[in-house]
C-alpha positions as CSV (number, residue, x, y, z in Angstrom):
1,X,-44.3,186.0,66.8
2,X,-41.2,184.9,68.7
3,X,-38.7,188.2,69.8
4,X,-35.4,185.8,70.7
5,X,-36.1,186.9,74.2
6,X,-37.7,184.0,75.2
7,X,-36.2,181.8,77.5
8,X,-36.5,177.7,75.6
9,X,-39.6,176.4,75.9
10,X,-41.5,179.8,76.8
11,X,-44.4,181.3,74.4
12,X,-43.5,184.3,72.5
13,X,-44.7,187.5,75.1
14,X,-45.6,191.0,74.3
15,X,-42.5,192.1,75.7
16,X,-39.7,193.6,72.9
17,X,-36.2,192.7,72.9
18,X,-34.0,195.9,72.9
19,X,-30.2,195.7,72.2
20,X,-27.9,198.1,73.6
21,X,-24.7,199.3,72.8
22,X,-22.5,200.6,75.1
23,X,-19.2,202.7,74.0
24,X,-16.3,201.3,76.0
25,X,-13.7,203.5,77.9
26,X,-15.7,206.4,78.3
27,X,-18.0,208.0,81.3
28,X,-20.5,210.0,81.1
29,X,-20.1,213.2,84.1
30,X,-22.6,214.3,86.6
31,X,-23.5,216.9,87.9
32,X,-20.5,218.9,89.4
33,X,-18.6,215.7,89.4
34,X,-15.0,216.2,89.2
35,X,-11.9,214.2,87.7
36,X,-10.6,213.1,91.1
37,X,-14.2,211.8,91.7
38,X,-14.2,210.0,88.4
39,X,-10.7,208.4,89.1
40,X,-11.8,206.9,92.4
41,X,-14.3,205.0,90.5
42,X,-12.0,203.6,88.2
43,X,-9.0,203.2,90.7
44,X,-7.0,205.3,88.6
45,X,-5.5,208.5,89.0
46,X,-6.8,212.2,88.2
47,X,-3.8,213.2,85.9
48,X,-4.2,209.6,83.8
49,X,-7.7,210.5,83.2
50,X,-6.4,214.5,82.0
51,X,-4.5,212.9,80.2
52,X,-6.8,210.8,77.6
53,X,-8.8,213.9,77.7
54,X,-7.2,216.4,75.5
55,X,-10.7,218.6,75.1
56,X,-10.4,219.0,79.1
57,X,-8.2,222.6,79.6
58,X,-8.4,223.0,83.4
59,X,-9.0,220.1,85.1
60,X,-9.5,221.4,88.3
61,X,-12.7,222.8,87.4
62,X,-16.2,220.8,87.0
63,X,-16.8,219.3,84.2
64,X,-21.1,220.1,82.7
65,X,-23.5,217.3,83.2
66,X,-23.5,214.4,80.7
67,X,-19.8,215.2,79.2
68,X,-18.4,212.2,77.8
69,X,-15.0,211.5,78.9
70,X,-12.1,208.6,78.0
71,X,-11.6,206.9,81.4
72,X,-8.9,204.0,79.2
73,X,-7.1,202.8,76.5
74,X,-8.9,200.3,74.1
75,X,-7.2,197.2,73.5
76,X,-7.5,195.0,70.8
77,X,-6.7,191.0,71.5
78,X,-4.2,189.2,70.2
79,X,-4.2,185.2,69.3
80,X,-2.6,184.2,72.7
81,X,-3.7,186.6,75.3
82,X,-5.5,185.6,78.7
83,X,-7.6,188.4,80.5
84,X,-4.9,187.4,83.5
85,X,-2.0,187.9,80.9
86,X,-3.7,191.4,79.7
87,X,-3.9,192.3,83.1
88,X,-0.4,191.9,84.1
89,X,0.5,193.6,81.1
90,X,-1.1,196.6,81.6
91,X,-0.4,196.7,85.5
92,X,-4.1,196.1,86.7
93,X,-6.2,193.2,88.1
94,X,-8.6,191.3,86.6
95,X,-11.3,192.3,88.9
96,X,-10.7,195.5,87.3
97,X,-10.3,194.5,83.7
98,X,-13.7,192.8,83.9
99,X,-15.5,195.5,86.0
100,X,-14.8,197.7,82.9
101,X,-15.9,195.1,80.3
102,X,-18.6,193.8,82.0
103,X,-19.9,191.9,79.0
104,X,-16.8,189.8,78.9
105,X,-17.7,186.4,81.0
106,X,-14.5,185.2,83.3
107,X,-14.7,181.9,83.4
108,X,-12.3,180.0,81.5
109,X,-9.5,183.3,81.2
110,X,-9.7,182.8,77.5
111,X,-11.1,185.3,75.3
112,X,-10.9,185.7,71.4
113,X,-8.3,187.0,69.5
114,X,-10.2,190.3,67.9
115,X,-12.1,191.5,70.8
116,X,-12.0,194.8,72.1
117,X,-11.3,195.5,75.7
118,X,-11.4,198.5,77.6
119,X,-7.5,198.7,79.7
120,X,-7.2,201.5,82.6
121,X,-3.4,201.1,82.7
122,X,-1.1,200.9,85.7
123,X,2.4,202.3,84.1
124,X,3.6,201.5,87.6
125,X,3.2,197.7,88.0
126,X,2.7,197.3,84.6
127,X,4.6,194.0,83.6
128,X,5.0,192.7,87.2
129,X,3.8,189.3,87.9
């Protein structure tokens, strides 16, 4: 019986066909990783990432293995938008904004009005063209 899976024209194979779903804005910590670590990743800063973390009290000590931070804001889009124009809004780069939605194809710019992106916000160039 065919799983959906298949590329055209293939036979149905014993593999199964799992979806995922993956939360967006939020990181899951490693071992002894630290906020500063977890800022680098997401070219952002420590205190912007204390920040969407009220649970966090002292952030200059490690976080425990498998805590689920916010790394961004989620954005919903408007009739209108472009991931370029989204990106200048918020002060990042596209490269960024899709590295964070990595489900979100870039061809094209255009995405629909509804969907939910993940932002990591530049309040510093935000706006700048």
């Amino acid at each position: 019986e065919p799983t959906g899976c298949e590329p055209a024209g293939q036979a149905p194979a014993a593999a199964r066909c799992v979806v995922l779903r993956v939360a967006r804005c939020v990181y899951a910590m490693a071992y002894e990783q630290q906020l500063e670590e977890i800022a680098a990743v997401f070219r952002t800063d420590w205190l912007s990432l204390y920040s969407l973390n009220p649970n966090i009290t002292t952030p200059d000590r490690m976080l425990f293995a498998n805590q689920v931070i916010n790394v961004g804001h989620l954005y919903a889009v408007v009739p209108g938008d472009t991931l370029s124009r989204i990106a200048t809004r918020f002060g990042t780069t596209l490269e960024l904004l899709l590295g964070v939605n990595a489900d979100v194809p870039p061809p094209g710019d255009a995405i629909a009005a509804g969907a939910e992106l993940c932002v990591i916000p530049d309040s510093c160039r935000a706006g700048l063209a």
